[in-house]
FIZAMI-281835 format. One line per field, with one value per residue (C-alpha): residue number from 1; residue in one letter; x, y, z. Coordinates in nm, 3 decimals. Layout:
i	NUM | ...
aa	a | ...
X	X | ...
Y	Y | ...
Z	Z | ...
END
This chain:
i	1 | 2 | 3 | 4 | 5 | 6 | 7 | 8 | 9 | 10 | 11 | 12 | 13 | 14 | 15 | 16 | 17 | 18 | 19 | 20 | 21 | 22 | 23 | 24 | 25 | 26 | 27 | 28 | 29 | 30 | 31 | 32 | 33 | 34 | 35 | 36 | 37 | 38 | 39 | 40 | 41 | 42 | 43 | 44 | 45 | 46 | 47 | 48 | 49 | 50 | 51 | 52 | 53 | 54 | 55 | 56 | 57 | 58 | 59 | 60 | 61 | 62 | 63 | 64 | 65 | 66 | 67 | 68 | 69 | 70 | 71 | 72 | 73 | 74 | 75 | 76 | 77 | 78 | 79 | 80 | 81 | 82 | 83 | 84 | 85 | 86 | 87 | 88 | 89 | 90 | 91 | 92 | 93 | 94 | 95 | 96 | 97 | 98 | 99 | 100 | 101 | 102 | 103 | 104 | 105 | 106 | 107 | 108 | 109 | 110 | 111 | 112 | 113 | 114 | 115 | 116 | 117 | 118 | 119 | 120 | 121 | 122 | 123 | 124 | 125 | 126 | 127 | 128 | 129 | 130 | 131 | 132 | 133 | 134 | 135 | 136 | 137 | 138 | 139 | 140 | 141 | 142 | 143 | 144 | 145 | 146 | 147 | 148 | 149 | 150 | 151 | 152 | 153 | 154 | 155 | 156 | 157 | 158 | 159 | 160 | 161 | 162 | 163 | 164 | 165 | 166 | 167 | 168 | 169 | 170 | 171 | 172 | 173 | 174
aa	x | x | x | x | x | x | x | x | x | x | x | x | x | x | x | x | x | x | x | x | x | x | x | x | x | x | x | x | x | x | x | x | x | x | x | x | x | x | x | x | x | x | x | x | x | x | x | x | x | x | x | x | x | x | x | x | x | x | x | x | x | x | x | x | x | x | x | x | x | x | x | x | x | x | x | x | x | x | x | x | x | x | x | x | x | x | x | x | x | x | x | x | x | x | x | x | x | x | x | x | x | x | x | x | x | x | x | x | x | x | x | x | x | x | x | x | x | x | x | x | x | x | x | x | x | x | x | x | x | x | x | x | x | x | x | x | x | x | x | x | x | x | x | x | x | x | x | x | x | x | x | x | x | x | x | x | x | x | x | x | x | x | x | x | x | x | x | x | x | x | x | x | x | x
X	-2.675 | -2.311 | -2.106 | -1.863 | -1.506 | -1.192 | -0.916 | -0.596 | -0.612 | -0.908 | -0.980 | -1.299 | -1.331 | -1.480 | -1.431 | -1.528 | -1.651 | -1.813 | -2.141 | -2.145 | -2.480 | -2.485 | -2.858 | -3.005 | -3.173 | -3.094 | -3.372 | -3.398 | -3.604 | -3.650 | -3.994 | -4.130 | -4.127 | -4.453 | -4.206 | -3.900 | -3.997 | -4.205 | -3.901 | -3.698 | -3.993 | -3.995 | -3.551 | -3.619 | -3.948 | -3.743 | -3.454 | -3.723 | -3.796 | -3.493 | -3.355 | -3.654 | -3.584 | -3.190 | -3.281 | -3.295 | -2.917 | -2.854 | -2.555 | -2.529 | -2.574 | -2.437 | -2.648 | -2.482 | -2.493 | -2.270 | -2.467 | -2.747 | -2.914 | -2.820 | -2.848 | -2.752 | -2.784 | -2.381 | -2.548 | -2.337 | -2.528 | -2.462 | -2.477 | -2.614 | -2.857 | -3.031 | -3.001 | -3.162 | -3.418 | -3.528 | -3.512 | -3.758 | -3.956 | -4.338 | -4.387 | -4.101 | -4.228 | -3.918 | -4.163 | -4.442 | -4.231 | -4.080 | -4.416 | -4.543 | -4.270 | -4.313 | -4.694 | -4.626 | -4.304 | -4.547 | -4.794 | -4.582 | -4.668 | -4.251 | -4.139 | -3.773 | -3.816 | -3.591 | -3.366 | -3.258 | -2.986 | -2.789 | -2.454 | -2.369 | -2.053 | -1.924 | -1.540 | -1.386 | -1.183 | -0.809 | -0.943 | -1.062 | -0.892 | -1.008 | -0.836 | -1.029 | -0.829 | -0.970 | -1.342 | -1.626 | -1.741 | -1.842 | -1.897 | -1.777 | -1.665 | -2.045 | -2.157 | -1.880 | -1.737 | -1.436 | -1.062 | -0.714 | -0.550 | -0.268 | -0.465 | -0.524 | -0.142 | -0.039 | 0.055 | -0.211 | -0.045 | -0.092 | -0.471 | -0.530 | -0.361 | -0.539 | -0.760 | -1.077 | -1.108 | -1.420 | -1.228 | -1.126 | -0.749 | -0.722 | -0.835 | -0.596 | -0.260 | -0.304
Y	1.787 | 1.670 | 1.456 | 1.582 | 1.586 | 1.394 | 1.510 | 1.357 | 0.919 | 0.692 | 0.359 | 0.171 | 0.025 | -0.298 | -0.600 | -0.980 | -1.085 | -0.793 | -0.894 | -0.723 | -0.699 | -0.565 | -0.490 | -0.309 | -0.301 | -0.249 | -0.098 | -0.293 | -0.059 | 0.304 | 0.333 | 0.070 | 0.357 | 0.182 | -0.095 | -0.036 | 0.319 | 0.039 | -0.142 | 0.163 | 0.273 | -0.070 | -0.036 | 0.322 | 0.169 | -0.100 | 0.133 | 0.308 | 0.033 | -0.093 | 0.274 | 0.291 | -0.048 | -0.052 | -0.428 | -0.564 | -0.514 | -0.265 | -0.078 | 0.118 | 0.203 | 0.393 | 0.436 | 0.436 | 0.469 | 0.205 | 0.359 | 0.533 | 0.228 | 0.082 | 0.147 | -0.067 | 0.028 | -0.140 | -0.209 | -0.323 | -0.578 | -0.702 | -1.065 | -1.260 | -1.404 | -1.059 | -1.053 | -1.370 | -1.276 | -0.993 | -1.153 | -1.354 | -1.181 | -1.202 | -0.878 | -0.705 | -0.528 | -0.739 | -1.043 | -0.850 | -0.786 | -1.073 | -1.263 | -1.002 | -1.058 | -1.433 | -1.419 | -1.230 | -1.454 | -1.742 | -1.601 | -1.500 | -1.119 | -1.041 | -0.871 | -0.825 | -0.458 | -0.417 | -0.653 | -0.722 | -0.890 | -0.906 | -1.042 | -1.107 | -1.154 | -1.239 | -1.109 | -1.317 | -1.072 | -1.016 | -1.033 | -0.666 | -0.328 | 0.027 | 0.382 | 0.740 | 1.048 | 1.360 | 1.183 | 1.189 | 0.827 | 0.684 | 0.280 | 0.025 | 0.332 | 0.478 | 0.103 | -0.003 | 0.379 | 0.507 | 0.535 | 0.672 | 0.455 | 0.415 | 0.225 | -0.048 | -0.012 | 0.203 | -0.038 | -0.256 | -0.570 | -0.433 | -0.403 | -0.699 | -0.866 | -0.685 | -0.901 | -0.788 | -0.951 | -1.087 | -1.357 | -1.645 | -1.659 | -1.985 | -1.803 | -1.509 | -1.734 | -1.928
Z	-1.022 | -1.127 | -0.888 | -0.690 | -0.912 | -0.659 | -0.769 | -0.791 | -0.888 | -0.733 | -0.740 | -0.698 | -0.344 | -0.458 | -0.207 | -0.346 | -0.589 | -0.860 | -1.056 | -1.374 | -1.623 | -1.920 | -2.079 | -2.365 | -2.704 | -3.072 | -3.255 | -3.638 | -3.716 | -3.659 | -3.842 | -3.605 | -3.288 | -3.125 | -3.105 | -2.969 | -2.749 | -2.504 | -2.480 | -2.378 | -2.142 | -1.979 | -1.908 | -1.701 | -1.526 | -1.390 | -1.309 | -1.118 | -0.944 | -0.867 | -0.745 | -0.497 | -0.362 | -0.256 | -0.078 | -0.417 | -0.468 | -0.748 | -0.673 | -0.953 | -1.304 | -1.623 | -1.923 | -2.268 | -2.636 | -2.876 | -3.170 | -3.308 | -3.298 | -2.988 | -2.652 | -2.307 | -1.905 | -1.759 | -1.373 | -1.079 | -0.830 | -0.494 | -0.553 | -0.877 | -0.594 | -0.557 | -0.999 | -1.039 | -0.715 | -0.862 | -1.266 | -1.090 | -0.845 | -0.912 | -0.790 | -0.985 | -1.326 | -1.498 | -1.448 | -1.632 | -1.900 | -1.965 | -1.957 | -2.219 | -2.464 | -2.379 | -2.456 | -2.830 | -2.881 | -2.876 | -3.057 | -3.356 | -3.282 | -3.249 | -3.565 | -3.531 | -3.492 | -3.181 | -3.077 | -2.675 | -2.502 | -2.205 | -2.094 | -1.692 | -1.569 | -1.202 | -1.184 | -0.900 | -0.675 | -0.804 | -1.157 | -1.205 | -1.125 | -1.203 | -1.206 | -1.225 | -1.324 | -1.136 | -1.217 | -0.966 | -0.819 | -1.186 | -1.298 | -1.038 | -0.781 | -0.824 | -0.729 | -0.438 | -0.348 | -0.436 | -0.238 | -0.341 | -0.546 | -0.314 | -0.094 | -0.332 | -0.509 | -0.747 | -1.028 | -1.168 | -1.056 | -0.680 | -0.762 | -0.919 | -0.626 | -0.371 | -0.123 | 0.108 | 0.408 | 0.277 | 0.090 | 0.284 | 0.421 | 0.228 | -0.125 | 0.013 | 0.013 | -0.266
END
C-alpha cells in the first residue's frame, strides 16, 4: 500500500537529538548462498521483531541497495539507550545472532563469504535538516513525522538553527 504523497515542501519534524544506524551485509561471495541468505534472513527477523515491539524504540526504517553485492537497512531510534538495550537484550533474537556468529568466529568456521558492518551516529539537534519535494513521510519524516517546511524555516540555515523545546534554554542561547 503506497504512502500517502504531501504535496507541496515537508520537512521532518525531528526534535533532539536523532540516532542514526546504519546496518547491512556485503556478500564476498555469491556462490556461498547458504552463507550469506541466513544473514539476510536474520536482518528481516529482527525487523520483525522490532516492528511488533514499538517499546523498543525503532522509529523507522528504509531498506536499500549500494550494489549488487551489498545491501544495508538506514533505521531511526529513539534513544541509543533503547539501541544498545535492545543490542543487548537476552531475549531479543539480535542476542542469538550475535552469539552464533561469535560461537563460529571462535571456532574458525567464518569464511569471509559475507561481510557485515554497521555505523551509528547521534546528530545533536541543529546539526541535521531535511527537505521532501511532493514525497510521502520517507527516512527521518517516516521515523519523527513530517511538517511544512515553513514551520521549521525555509532556508537551511533556519533548520539547522531550529530548537525543540526538548533542548535546554541554556543549549538554546548559546
Amino acid at each position: 500500500m503506497p504512502s500517502r504523497i504531501v504535496e507541496g515542501r515537508t520537512t521532518a519534524d525531528a526534535e533532539g537529538d536523532v540516532v542514526v544506524l546504519l546496518i547491512g551485509m556485503r556478500v564476498n561471495h555469491f556462490w556461498a548462498v547458504h552463507q550469506w541468505v541466513p544473514v539476510m534472513l536474520a536482518m528481516f527477523r529482527m525487523l520483525a521483531e522490532l516492528a511488533r515491539d514499538r517499546s523498543r524504540g525503532l522509529l523507522g526504517r528504509v531498506l536499500l541497495t549500494a550494489s549488487p553485492r551489498t545491501y544495508y537497512v538506514v533505521q531511526y531510534w529513539e534513544s541509543k539507550e533503547k539501541l544498545y538495550a535492545y543490542a543487548t537484550a537476552p531475549d531479543a533474537f539480535h542476542h542469538r545472532v550475535w552469539a552464533l556468529i561469535n560461537r563460529r568466529e571462535r571456532a574458525g568456521k567464518v569464511r569471509g563469504h559475507v561481510g557485515i558492518w554497521h555505523e551509528t551516529y547521534v546528530v545533536p539537534e541543529g546539526a541535521y535538516e531535511s527537505v521532501y519535494g511532493d514525497m510521502p513521510a520517507f527516512g527521518l519524516a517516516a521515523a519523527h513525522g513530517q511538517v511544512p517546511l515553513e514551520k521549521r524555516g525555509r532556508y537551511a540555515k533556519d533548520r539547522f538553527a531550529h530548537r525543540s523545546a526538548r533542548t535546554p534554554a541554556t543549549e538554546r542561547t548559546g
